[in-house]
C-alpha positions in Angstrom: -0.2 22.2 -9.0 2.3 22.0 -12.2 1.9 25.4 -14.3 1.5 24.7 -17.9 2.7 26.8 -20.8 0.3 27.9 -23.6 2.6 26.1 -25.8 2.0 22.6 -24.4 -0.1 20.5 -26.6 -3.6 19.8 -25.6 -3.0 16.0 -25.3 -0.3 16.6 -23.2 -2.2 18.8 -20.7 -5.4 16.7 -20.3 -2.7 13.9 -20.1 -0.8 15.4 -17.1 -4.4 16.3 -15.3 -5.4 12.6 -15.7 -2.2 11.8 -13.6 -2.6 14.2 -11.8 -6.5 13.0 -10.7 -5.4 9.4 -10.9 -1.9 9.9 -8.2 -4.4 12.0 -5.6 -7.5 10.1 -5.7 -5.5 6.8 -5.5 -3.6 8.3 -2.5 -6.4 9.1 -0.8 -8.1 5.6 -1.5 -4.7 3.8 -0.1 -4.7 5.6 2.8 -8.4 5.9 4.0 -9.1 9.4 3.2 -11.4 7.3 0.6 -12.6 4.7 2.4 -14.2 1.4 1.5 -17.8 2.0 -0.1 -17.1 5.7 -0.2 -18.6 6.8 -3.3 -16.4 8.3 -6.0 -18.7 9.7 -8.8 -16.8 11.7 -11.3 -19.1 15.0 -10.0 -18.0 14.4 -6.2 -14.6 13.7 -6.9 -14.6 16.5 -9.7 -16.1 19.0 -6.7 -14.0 17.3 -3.7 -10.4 18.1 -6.1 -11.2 21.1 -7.9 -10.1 19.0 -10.9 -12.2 18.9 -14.6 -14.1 15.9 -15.2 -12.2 14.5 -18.0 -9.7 14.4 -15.7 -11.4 12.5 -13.2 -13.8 10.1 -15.4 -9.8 8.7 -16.8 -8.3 8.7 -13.6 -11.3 6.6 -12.7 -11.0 4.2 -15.7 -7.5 3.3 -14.1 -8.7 2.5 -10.8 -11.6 0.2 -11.6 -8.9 -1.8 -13.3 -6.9 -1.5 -10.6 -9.5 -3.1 -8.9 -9.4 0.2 -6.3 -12.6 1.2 -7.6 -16.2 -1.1 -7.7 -18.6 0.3 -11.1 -20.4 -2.7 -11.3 -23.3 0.1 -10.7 -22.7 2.9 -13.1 -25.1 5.4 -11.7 -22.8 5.3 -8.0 -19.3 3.5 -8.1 -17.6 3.1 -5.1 -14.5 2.6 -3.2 -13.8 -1.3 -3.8 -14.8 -3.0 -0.1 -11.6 -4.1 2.0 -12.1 -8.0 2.8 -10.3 -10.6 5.0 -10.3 -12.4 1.7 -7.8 -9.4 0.0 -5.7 -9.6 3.7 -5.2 -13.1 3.1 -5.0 -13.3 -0.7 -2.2 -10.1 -0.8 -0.1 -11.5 2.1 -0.2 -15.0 0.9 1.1 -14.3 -2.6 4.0 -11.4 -0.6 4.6 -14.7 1.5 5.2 -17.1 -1.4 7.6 -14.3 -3.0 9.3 -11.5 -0.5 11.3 -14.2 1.6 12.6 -15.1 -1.8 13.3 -11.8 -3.2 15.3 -11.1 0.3 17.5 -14.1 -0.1 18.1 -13.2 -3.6 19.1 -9.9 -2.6 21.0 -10.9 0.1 22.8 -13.2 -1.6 24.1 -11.0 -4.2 25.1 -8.6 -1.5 24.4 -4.8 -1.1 26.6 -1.6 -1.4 27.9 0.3 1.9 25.3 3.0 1.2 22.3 0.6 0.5 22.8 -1.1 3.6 22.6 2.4 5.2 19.7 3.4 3.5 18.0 0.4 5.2 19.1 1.0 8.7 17.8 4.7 8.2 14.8 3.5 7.2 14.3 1.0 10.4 14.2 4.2 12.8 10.7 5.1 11.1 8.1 5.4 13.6 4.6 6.9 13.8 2.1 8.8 16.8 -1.6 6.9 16.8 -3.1 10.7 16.1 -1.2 11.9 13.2 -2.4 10.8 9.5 0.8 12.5 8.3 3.2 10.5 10.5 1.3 7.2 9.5 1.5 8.0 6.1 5.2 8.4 6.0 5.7 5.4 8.4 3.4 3.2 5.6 6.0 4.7 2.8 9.1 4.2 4.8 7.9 0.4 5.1 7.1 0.2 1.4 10.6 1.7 0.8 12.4 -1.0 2.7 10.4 -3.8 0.6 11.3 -1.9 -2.4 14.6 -1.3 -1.9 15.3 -5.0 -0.8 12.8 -6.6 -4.1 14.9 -4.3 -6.5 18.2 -5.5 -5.8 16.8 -9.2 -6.3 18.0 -9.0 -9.7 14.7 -10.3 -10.9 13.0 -7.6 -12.6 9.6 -9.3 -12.4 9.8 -10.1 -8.9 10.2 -6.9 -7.9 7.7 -5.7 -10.2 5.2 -8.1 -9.0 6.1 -6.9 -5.7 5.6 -3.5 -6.0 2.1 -4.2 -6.9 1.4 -6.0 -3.7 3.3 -3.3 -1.7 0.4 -0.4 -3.0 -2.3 -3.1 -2.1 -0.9 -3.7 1.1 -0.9 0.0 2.2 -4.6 0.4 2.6 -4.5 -2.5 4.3 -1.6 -1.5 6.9 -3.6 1.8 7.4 -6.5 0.1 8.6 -4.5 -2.5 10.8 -1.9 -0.2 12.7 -3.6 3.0 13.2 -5.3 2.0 16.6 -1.6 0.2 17.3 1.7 1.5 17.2 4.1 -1.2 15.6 6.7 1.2 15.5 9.0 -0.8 17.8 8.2 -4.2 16.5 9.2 -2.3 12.8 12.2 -1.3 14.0 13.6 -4.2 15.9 12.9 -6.5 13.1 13.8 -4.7 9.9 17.2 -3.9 11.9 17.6 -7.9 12.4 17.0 -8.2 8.5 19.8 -5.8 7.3 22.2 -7.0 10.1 21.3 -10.7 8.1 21.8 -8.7 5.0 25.2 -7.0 6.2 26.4 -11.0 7.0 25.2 -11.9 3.5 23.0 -14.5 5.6 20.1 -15.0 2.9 18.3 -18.0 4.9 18.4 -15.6 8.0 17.1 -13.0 6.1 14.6 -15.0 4.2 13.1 -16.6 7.6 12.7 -13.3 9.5 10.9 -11.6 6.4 9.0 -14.7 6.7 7.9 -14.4 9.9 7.6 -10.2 9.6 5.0 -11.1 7.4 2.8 -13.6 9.3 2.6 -10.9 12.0 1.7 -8.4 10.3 -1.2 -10.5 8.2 -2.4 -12.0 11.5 -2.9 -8.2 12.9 -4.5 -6.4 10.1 -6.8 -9.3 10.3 -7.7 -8.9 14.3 -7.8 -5.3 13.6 -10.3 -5.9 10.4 -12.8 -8.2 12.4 -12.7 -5.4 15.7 -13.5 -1.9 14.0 -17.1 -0.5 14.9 -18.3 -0.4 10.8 -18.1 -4.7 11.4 -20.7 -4.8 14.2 -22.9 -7.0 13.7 -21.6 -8.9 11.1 -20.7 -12.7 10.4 -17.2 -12.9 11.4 -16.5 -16.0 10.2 -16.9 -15.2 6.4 -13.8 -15.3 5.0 -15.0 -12.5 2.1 -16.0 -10.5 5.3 -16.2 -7.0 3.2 -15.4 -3.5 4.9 -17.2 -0.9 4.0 -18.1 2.7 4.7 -21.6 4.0 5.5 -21.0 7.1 3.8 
């Protein structure tokens, strides 16, 4: 935890504790520490952190409009469900605009040490027990998108992007941590920087294209088989995850 001098204006501490309660409780959210219909009331959270309730109630305020957090009922919010809906809504609009963003990038062609960067980042790879090891695999993958969406040269884009990559991560947890993808990551992300290396932006465009269709088709064989979707109507395609904590 950041020390804080006696000095430092009292807007500027509560400010840095609101971060502070907004970057861990969003963490644990996006990676299923929090999961879906957890409850998140600004006493739990305040006890589960060790963190002051100001802190908390505004770090709060930012994830209900980050649509992270449900308060449609004010006496017990709750982690925001996890639907096939979201899987298919976030991957169609990373469809319509990552395969662009790659041939963009490719096109205007990467430095020596970005396209090493990129390769590095390929030999990421996870073990099925660890949480920490996932984690870092989920933000080595969000890297490579990054990296490749910021040297579109459309600010936007990559803006836009980086929003869908922090949706997407909850999503990935759930999908790939009863299946190790590590290999299929590796082999393909390779294929897209040798496509970036040949400043081939269709090649590169067609095999984020297809990256992507993979990974949307297993999150969502992985949604419909976990045990908290037992009994439930399949087909729905607003088929909500939830916890029964």
């Amino acid at each position: 935890m950041p020390m804080h001098s006696a000095s430092d204006p009292p807007a500027e501490r509560a400010g840095n504790l609101g971060e502070q309660a907004y970057q861990r409780i969003r963490a644990d959210i996006l990676f299923y520490q929090l999961p879906p219909g957890a409850r998140v009331s600004e006493a739990s959270l305040t006890s589960r952190y060790g963190l002051r309730q100001a802190a908390v109630r505004s770090a709060l305020l930012r994830l209900v409009q980050e649509g992270l957090v449900d308060k449609s009922d004010e006496r017990s919010p709750r982690v925001a469900p996890l639907t096939l809906r979201d899987v298919r809504d976030i991957y169609g609009l990373r469809i319509l605009l990552e395969p662009r963003a790659a041939e963009l990038a490719t096109a205007a062609g990467f430095a020596p040490p970005d396209l090493e960067r990129l390769r590095s980042i390929s030999q990421a790879r996870y073990e099925l027990a660890s949480h920490d090891e996932l984690v870092a695999f989920l933000n080595a993958n969000r890297a490579f998108n990054l990296l490749v969406a910021g040297a579109s040269g459309n600010a936007r884009l990559a803006a836009t992007i980086t929003q869908l990559q922090d949706l997407t991560l909850r999503i990935l947890y759930v999908g790939i941590r009863s299946l190790n993808v590590s290999e299929w990551f590796q082999t393909t992300h390779l294929q897209i920087v040798d496509a970036i290396a040949a400043r081939d932006a269709a090649r590169a465009a067609e095999l984020w294209s297809i990256d992507l269709k993979y990974g949307e088709r297993l999150i969502s064989d992985a949604l419909m088989t976990l045990p908290e979707l037992a009994g439930v109507n399949l087909a729905g395609a607003s088929l909500a995850l939830t916890s029964s904590r």
